[in-house]
Each structure stands twice: as C-alpha cells, then as structure tokens.
Backbone bond lengths (Angstrom), bond angles and torsions (degrees), N, CA, C in turn:
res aa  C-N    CA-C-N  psi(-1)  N-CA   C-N-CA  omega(-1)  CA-C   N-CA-C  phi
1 X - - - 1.455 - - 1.529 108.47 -
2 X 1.370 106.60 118.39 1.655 93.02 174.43 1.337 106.97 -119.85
3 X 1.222 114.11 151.45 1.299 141.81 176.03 1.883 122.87 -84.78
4 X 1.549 108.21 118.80 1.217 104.59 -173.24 1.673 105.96 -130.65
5 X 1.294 107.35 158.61 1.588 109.50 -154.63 1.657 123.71 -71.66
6 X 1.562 105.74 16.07 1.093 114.29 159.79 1.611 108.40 -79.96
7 X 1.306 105.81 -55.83 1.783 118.62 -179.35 1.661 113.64 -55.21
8 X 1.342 120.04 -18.56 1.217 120.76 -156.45 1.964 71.02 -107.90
9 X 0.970 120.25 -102.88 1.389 96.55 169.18 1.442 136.77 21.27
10 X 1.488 125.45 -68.95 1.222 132.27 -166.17 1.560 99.72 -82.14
11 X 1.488 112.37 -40.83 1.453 104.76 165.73 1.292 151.11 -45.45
12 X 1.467 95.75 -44.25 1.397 138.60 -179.95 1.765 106.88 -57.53
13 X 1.890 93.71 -36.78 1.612 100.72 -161.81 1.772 95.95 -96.41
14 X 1.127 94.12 -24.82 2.257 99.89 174.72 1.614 91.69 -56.98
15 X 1.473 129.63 -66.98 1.018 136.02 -122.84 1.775 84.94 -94.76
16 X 0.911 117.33 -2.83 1.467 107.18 -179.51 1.569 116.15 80.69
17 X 1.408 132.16 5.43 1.378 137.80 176.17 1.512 105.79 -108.31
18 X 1.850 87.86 135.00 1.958 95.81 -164.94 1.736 74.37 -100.31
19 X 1.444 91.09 149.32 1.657 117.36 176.34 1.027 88.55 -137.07
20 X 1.605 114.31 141.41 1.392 142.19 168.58 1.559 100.55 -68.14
21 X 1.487 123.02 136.95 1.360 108.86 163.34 1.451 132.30 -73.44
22 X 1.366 112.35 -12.82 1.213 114.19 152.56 1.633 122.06 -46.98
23 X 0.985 108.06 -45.77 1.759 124.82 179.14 1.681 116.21 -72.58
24 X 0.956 102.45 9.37 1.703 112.10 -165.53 1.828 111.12 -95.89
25 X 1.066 81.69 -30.66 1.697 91.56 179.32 1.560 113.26 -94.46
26 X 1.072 115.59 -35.72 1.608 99.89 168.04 1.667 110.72 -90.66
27 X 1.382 127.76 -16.70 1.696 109.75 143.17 1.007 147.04 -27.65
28 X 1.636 85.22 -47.95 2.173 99.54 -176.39 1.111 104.22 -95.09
29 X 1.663 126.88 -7.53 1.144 110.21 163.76 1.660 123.19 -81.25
30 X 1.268 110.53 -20.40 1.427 136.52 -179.98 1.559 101.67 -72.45
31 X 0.883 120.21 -40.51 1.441 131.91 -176.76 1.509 118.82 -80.67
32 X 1.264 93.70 -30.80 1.624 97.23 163.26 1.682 109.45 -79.30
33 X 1.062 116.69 -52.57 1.183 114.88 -164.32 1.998 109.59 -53.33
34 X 1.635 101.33 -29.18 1.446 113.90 167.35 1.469 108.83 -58.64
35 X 1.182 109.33 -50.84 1.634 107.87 178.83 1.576 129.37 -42.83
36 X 1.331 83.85 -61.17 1.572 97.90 -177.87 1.629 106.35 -67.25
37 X 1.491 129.27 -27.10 1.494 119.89 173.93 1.743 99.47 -64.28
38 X 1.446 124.61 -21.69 1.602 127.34 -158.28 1.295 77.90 -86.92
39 X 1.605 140.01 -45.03 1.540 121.56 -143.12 2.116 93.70 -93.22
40 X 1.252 102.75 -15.55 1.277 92.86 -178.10 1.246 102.18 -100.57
41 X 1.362 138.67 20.84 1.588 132.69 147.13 1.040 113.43 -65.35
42 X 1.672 110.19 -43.09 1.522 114.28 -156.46 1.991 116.23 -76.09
43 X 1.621 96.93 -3.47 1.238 89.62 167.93 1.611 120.81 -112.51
44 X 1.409 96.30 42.30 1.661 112.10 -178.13 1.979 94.44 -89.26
45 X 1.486 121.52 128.13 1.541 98.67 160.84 1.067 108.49 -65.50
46 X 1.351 117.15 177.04 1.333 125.37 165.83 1.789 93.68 175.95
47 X 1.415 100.21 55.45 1.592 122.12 146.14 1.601 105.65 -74.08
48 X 0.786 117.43 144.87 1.343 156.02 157.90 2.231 107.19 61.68
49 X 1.472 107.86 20.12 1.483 118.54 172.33 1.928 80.72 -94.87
50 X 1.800 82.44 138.85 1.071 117.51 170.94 1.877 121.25 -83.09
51 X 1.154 135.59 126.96 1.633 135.86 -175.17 1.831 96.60 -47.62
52 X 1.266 103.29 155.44 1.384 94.14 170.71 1.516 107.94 -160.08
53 X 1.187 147.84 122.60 1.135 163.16 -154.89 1.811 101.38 -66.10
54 X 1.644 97.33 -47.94 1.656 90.66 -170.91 1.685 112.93 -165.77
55 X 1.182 119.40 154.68 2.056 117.66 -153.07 1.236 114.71 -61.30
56 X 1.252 121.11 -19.68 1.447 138.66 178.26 1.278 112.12 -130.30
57 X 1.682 84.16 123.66 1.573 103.48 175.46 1.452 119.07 -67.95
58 X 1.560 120.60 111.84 1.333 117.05 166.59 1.592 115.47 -142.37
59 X 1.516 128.46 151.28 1.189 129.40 157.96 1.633 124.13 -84.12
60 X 1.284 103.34 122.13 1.483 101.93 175.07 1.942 128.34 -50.31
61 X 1.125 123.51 129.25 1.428 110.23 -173.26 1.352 103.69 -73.05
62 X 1.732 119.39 136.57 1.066 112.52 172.01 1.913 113.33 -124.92
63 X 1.173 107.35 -173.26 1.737 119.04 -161.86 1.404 93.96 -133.49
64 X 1.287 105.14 153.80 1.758 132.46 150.68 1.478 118.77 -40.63
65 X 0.911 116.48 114.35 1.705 117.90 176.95 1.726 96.90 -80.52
66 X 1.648 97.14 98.36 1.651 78.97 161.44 1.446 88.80 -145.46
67 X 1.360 105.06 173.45 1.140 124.52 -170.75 2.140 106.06 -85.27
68 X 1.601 112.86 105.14 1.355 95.48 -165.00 1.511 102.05 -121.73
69 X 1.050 151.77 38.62 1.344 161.85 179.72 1.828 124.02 -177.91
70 X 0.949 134.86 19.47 1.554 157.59 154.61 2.060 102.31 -49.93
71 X 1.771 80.17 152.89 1.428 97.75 152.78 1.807 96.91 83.78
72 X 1.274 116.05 18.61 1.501 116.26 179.67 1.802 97.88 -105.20
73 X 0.909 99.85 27.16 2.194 99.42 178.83 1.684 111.50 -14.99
74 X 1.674 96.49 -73.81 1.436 106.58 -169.70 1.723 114.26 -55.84
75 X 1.415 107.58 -36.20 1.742 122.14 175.83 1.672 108.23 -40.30
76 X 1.206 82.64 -56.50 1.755 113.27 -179.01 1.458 115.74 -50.28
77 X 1.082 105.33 -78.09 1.695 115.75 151.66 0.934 132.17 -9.13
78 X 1.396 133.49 -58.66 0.957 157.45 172.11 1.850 128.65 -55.54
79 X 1.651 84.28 -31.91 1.807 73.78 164.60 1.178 113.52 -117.02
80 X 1.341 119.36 69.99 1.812 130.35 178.30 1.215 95.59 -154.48
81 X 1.559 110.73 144.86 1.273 116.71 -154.40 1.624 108.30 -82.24
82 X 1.609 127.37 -7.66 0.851 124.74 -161.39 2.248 99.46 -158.19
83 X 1.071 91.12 113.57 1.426 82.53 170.72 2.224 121.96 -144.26
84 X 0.723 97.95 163.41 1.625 112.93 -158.44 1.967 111.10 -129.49
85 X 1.225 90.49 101.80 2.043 78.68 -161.46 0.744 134.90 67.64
86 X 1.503 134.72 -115.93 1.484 142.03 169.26 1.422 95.62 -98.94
87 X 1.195 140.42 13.58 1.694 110.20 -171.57 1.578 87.29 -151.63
88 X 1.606 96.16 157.26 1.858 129.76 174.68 1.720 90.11 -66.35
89 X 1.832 94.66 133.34 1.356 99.10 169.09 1.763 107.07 -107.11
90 X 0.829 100.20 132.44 1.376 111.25 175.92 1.442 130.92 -116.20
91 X 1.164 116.63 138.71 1.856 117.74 -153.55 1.894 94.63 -69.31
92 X 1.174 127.40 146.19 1.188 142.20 141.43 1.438 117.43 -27.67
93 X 1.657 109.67 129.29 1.208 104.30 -171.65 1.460 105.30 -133.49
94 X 1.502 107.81 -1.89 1.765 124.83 177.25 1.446 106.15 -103.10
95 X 1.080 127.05 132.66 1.377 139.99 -163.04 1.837 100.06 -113.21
C-alpha cells in the first residue's frame, strides 16, 4: 500500500495534526518506508510462538490484600474544605 501526499494529507487533517505541505512528501515517503517494514513482518512465521507481554520471563511479587490503615473517617474529613457525613461535599457542576 503506498501512501501519496494527498492521503498523508487527509490523515494528517482527521488526526488533527497541521503539516506543512512542504513536509508532506518526505512523510509519505517515510511512511511508506514504515509500511513496507509492516508488510515484511507479516511474512515472518510465527506458527506455534506463543504472545508474550515481555523478553524475560518473570512473575510479579505479590502481597495480602488486607485492609492495613482504615477507619480514620473524621481524620480524613478534615482535610477537605467542605464535608457532609462521611463524604467531601462538592459544589455542583451539572446545571
């Protein structure tokens, strides 16, 4: 698929980025050259490799879910400029 500086253009203007038209022609050429590295991935096999998040295999260390500092409400409360029961009151912002 190649890309020509009308297309690189129309993109440019979807995506909300102003490109100089001076700059338009070595984009799409840049952009091609991206392409063709994308079209020559796709003839890599990669039957039977598994997806993998990252190059080294490791498990993250994990902890106890417990609850270890709770139950300070009023503490809490206290540093918001405005509060109502247990909870921060906050001004209306839907009309």
């Amino acid at each position: 698929m190649a890309l020509d500086k009308a297309t690189v253009a129309r993109v440019a203007d979807l995506a909300r980025i102003k490109v100089p038209e001076a700059d338009l022609a070595p984009l799409a050429e840049e952009l091609n050259q991206i392409m063709s590295w994308i079209e020559q991935l796709e003839e890599v096999n990669t039957d039977g490799i598994a997806p993998m998040a990252r190059v080294v295999s490791m498990t993250l260390p994990m902890r106890d879910d417990v609850v270890t500092d709770g139950g300070h409400v009023k503490e809490v409360l206290r540093n918001g400029p405005n509060a109502t029961e247990r909870y921060f009151s906050v001004p209306k912002v839907i009309e």
